[in-house]
Residue frames as a rotation matrix with the C-alpha (Angstrom) as fourth column:
UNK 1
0.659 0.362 -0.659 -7.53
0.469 -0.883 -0.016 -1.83
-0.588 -0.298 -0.752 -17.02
UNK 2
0.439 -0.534 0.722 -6.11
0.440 -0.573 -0.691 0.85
0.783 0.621 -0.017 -19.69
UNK 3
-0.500 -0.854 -0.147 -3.31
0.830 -0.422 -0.365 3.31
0.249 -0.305 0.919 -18.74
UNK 4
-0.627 0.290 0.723 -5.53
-0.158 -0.956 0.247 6.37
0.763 0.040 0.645 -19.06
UNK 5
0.763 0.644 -0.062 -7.98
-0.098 0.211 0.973 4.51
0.639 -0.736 0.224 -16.27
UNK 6
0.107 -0.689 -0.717 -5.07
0.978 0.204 -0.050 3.67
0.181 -0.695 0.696 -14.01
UNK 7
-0.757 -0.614 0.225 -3.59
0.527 -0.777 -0.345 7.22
0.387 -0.143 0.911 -14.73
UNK 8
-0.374 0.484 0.791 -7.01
-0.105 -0.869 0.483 8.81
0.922 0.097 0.376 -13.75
UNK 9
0.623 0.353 -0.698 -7.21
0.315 0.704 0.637 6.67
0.716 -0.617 0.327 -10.81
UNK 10
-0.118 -0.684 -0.720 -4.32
0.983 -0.181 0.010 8.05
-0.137 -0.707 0.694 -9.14
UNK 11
-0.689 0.298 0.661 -5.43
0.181 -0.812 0.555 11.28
0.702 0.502 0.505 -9.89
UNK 12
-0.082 0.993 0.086 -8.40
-0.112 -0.095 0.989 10.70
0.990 0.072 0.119 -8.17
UNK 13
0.666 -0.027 -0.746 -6.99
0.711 0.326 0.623 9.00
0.226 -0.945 0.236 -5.06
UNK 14
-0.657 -0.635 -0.406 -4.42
0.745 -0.463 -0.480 11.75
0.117 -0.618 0.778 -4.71
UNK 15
-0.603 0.374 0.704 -6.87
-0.252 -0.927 0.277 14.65
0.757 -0.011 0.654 -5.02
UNK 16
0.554 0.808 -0.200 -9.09
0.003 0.239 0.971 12.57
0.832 -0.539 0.129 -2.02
UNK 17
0.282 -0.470 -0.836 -6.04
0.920 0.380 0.096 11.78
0.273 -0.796 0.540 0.16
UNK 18
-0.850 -0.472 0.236 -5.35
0.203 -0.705 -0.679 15.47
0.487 -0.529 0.695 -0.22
UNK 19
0.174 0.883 0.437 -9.05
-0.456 -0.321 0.830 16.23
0.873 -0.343 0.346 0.73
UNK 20
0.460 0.736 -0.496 -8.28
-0.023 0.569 0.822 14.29
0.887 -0.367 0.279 3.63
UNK 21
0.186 -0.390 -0.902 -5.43
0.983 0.066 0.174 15.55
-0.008 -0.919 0.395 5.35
UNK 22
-0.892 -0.451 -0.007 -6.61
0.451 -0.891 -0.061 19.03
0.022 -0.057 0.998 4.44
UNK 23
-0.396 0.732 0.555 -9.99
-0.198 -0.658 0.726 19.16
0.897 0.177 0.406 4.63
UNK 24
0.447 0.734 0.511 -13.25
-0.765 0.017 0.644 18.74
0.464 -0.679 0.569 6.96
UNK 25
-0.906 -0.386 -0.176 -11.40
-0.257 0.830 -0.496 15.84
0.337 -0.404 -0.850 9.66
UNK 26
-0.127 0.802 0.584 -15.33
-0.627 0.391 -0.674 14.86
-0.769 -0.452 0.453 10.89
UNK 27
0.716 0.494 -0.494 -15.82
-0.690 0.609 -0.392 12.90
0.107 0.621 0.776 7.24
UNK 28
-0.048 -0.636 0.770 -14.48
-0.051 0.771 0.635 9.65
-0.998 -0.009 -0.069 6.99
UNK 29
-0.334 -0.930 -0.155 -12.91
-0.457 0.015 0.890 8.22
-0.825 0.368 -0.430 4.16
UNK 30
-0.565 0.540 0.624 -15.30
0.711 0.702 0.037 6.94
-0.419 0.465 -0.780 2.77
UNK 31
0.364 0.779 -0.511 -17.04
0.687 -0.595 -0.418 9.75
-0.629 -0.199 -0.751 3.08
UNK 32
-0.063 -0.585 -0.809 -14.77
-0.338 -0.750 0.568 11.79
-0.939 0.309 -0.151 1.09
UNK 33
-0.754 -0.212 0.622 -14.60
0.326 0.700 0.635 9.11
-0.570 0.682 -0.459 -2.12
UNK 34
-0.101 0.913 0.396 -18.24
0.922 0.235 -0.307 9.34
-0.374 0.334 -0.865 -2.27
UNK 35
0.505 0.668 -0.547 -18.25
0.381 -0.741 -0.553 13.15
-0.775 0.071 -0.628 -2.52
UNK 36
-0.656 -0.616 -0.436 -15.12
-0.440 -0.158 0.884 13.41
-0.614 0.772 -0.168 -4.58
UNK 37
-0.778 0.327 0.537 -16.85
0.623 0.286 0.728 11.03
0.085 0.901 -0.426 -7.56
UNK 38
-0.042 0.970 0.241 -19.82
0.994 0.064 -0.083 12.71
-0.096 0.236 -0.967 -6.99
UNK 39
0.669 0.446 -0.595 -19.44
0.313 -0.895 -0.319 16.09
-0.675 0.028 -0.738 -7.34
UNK 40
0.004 -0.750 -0.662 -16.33
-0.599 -0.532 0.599 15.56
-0.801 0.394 -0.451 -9.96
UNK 41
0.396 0.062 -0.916 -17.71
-0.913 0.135 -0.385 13.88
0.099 0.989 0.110 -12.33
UNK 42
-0.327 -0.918 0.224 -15.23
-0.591 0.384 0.709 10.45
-0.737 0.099 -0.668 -11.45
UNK 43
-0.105 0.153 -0.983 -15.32
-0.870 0.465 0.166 7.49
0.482 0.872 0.085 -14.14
UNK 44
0.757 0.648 -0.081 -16.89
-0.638 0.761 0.118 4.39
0.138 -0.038 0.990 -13.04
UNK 45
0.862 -0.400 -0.312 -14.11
-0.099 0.471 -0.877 2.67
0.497 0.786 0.366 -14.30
UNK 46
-0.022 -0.708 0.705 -11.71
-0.183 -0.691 -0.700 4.75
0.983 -0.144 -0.114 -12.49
UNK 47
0.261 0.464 0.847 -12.93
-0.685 -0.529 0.501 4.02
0.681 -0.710 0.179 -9.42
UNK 48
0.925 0.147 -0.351 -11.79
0.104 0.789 0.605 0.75
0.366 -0.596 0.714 -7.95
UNK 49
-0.118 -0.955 -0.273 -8.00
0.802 0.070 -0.593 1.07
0.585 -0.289 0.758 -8.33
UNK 50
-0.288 -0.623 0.728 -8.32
0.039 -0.767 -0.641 4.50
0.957 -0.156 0.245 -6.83
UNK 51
0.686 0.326 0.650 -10.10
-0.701 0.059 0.711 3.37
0.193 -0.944 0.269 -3.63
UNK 52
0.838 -0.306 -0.452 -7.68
0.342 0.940 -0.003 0.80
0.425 -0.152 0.892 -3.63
UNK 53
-0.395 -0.916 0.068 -4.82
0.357 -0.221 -0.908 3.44
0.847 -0.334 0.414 -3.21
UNK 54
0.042 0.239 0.970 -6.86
-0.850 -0.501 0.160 5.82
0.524 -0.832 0.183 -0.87
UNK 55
0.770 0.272 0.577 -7.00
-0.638 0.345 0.688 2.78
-0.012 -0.898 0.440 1.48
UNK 56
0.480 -0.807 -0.342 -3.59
0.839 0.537 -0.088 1.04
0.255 -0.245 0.935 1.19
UNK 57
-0.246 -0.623 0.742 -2.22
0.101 -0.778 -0.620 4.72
0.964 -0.078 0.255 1.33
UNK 58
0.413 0.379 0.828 -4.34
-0.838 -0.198 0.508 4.72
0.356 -0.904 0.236 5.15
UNK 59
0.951 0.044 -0.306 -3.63
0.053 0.951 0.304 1.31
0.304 -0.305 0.902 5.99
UNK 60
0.538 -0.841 -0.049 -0.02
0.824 0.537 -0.180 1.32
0.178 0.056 0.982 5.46
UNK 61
0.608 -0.243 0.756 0.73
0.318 -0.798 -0.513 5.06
0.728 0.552 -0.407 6.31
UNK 62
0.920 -0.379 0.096 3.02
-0.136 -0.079 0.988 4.66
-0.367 -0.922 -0.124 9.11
UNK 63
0.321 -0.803 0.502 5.35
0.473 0.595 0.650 2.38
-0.821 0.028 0.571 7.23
UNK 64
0.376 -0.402 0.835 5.17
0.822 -0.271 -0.501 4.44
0.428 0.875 0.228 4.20
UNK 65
0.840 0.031 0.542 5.95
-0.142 -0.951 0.274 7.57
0.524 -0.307 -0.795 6.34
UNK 66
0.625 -0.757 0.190 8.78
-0.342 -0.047 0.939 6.26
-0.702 -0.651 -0.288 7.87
UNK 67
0.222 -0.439 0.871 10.27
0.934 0.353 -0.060 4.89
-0.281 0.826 0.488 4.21
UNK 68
0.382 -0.207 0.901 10.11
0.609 -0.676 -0.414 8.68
0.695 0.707 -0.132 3.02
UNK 69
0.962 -0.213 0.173 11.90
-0.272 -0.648 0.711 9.84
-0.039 -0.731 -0.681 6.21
UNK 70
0.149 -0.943 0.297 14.69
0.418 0.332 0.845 7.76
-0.896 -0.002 0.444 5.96
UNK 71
0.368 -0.245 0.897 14.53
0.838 0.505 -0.207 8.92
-0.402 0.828 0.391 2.29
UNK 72
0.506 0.271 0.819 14.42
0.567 -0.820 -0.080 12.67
0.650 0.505 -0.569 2.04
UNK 73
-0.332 -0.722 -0.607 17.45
0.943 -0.263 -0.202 14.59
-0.014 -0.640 0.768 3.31
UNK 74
-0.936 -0.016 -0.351 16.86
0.178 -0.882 -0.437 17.77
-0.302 -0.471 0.829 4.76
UNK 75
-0.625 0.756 0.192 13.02
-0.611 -0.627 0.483 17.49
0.486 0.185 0.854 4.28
UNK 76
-0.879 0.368 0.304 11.12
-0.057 0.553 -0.831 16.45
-0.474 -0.748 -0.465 7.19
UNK 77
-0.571 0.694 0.439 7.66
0.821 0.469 0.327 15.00
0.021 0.547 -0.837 5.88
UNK 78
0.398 0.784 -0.476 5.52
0.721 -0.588 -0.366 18.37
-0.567 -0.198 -0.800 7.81
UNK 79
-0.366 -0.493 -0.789 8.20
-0.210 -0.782 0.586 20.51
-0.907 0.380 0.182 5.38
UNK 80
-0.889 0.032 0.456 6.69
0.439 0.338 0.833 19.09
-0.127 0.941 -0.314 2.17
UNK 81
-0.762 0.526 -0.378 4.26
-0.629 -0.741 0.236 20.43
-0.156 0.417 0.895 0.38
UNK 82
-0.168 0.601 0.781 0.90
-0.399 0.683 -0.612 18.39
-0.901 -0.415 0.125 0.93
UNK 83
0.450 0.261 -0.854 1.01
-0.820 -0.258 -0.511 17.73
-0.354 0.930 0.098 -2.75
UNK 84
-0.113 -0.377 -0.919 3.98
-0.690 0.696 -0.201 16.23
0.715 0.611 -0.339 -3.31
UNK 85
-0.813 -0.462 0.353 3.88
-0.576 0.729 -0.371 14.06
-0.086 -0.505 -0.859 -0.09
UNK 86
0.516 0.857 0.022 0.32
-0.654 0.410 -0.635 13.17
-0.553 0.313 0.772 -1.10
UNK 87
0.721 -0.067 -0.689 1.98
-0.637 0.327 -0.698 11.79
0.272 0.943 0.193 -4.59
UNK 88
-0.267 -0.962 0.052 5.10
-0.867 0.216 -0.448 10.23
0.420 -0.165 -0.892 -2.38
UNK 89
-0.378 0.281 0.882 2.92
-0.647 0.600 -0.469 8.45
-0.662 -0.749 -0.045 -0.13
UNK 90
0.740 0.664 0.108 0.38
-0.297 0.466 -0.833 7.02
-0.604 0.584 0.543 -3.03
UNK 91
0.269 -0.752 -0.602 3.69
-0.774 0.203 -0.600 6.29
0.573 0.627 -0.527 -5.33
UNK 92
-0.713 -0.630 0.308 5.74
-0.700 0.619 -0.355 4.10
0.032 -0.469 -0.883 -2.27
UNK 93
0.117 0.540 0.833 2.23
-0.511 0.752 -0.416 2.48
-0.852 -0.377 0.364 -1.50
UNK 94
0.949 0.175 -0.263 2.14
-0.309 0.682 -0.663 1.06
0.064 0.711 0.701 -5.25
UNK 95
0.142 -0.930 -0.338 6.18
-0.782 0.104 -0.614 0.23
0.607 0.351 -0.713 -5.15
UNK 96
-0.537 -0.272 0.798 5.80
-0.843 0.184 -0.505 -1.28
-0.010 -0.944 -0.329 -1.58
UNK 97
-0.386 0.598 0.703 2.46
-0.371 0.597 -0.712 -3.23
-0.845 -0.535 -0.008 -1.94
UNK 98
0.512 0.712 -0.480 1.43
-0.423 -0.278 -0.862 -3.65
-0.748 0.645 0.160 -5.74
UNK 99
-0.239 -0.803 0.546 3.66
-0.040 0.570 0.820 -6.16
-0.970 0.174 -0.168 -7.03
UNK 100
0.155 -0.016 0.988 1.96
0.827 0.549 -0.121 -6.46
-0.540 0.836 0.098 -10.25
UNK 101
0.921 0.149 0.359 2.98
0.282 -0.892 -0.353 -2.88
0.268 0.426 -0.864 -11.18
UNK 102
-0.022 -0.995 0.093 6.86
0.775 -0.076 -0.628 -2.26
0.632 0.058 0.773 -12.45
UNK 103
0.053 -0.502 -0.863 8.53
0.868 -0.404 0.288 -0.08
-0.493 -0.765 0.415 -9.86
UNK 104
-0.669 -0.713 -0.210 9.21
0.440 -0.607 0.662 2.34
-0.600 0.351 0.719 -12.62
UNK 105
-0.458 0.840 0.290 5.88
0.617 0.066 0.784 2.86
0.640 0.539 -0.548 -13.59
UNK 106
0.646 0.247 -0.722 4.70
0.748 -0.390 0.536 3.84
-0.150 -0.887 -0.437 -10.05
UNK 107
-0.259 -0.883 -0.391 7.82
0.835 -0.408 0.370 6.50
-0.486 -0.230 0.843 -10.67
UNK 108
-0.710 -0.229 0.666 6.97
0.684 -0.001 0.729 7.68
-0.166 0.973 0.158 -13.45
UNK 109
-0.103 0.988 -0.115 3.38
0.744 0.153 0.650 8.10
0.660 -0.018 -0.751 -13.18
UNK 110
0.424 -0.050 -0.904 4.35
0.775 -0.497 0.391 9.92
-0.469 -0.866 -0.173 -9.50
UNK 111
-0.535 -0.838 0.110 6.49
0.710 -0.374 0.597 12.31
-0.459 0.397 0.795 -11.68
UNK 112
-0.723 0.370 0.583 3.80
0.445 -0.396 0.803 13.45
0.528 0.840 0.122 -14.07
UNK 113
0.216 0.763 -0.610 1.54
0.859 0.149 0.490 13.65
0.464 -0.630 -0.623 -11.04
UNK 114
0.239 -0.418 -0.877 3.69
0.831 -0.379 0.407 15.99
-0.503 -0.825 0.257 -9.87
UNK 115
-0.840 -0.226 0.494 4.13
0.536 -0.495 0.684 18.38
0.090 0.839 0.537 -13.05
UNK 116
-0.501 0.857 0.119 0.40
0.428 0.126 0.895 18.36
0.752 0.499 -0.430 -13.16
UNK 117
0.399 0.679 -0.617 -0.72
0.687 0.224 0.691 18.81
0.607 -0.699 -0.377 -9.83
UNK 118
0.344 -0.431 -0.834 2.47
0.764 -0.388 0.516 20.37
-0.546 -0.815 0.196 -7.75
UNK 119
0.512 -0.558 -0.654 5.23
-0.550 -0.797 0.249 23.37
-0.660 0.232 -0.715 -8.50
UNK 120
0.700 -0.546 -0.461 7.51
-0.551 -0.001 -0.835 23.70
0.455 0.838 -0.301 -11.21
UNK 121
-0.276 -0.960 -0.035 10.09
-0.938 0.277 -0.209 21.66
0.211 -0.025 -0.977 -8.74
UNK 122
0.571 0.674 0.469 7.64
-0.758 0.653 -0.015 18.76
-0.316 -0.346 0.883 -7.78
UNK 123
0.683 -0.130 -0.718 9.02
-0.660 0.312 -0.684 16.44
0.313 0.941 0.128 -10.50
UNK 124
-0.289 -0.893 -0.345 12.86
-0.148 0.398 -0.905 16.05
0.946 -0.211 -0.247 -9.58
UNK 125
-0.415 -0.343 0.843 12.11
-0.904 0.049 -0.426 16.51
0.105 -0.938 -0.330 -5.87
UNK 126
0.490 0.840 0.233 9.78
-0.810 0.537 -0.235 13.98
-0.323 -0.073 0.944 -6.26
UNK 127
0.805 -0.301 -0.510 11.73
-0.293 0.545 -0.785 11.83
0.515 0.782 0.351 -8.75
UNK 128
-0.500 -0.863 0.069 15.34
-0.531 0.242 -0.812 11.85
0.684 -0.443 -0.579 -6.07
UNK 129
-0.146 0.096 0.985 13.14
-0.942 0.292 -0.168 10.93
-0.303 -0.952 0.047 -3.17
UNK 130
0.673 0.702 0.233 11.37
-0.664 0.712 -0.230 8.04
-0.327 0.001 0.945 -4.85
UNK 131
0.539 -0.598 -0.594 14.67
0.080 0.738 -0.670 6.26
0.839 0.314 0.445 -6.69
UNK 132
-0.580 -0.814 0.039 16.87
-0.660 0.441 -0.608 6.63
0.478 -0.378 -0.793 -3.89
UNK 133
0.093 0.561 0.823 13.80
-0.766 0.569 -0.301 4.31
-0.637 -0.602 0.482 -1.94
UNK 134
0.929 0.370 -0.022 13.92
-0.309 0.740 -0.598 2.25
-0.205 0.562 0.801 -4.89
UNK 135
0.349 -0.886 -0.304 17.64
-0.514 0.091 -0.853 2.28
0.784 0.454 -0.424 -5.23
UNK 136
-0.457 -0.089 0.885 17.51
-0.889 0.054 -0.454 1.20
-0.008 -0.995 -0.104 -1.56
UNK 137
0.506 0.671 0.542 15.15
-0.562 0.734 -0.383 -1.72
-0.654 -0.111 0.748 -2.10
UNK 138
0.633 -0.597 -0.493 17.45
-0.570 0.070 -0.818 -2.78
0.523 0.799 -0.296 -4.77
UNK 139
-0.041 -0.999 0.034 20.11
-0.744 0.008 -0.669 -2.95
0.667 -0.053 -0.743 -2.97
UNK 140
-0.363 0.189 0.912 18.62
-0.917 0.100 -0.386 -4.89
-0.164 -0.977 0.137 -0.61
UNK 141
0.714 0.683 0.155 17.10
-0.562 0.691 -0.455 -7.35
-0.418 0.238 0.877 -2.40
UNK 142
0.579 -0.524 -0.624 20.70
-0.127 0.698 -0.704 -8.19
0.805 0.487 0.338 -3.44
UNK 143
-0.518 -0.743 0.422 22.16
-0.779 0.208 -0.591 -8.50
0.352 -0.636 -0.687 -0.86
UNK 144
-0.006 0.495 0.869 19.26
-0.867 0.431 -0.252 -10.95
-0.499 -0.754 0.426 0.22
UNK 145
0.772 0.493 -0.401 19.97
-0.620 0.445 -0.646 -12.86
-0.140 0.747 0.650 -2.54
UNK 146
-0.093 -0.835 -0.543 23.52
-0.015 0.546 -0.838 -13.44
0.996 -0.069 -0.063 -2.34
UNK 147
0.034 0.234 0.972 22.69
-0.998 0.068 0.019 -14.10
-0.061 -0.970 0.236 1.39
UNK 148
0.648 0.694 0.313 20.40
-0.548 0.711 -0.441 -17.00
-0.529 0.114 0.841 -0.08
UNK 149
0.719 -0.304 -0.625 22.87
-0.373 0.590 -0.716 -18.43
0.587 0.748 0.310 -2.77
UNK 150
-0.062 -0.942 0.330 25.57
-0.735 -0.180 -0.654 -18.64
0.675 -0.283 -0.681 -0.20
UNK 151
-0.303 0.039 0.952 23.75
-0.823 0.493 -0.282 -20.42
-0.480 -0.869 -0.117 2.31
UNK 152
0.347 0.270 0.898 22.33
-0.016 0.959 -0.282 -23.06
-0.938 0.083 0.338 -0.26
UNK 153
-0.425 -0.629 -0.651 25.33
-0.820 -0.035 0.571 -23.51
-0.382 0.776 -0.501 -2.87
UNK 154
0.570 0.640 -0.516 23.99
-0.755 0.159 -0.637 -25.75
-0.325 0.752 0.573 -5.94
């Protein structure tokens, strides 16, 4: 899959996840996809990865919602702006669950998403929450490592 198909893919799944915790709550999720491509035109193409977020972003939205609480001083999740936490949520799912996609990509991507989509502050707020989660997973992953070397020395 090209960048510009990925990049319109997340597009697509954020503009559905917002349709979904701001629009009509009788359609299901599915139901939304179907009218979103259809009545916007989506790309064929475009379409798998972004049903892939819209449904890891449902699946897994507890745990991602409680990753961007611990992450975001002095902004409870109902204080954000359904925009950017749309883009936060769909960003952590690809960091969290999407292994074959660099961490900094998913950032990145969530960044521009934000320019494009949110307010003129979208970006940075968007940009602190996601690295300190990723600066956090970091850190963690070393420490689990020197955990591991320690307990089986070579």
């Amino acid at each position: 899959m090209i960048t510009g198909t990925r990049r319109k893919s997340r597009e697509i799944s954020l503009q559905v996840l917002f349709q979904l915790e701001t629009g009509d709550k009788g359609l299901t999720l599915e139901e939304v996809f179907t009218l979103f491509c259809h009545n916007f035109g989506a790309p064929r193409e475009a379409r798998a990865f972004a049903w892939e977020l819209v449904t890891g972003v449902k699946k897994h939205l507890l745990e991602i919602d409680d990753h961007l609480n611990n992450a975001s001083e002095h902004w409870r999740l109902d204080r954000m702006s359904h925009v950017d936490r749309t883009i936060l949520r769909q960003a952590l799912y690809e960091m969290l669950y999407l292994n074959d996609i660099p961490a900094k990509v998913s950032l990145n991507e969530a960044i521009d998403l934000g320019k494009k989509f949110g307010t003129d502050e979208s970006g940075a707020f968007i940009n602190g929450v996601l690295d300190r989660i990723h600066r956090q997973f970091l850190a963690k992953a070393e420490e689990k490592s020197v955990g591991e070397s320690e307990e089986n020395p070579e």
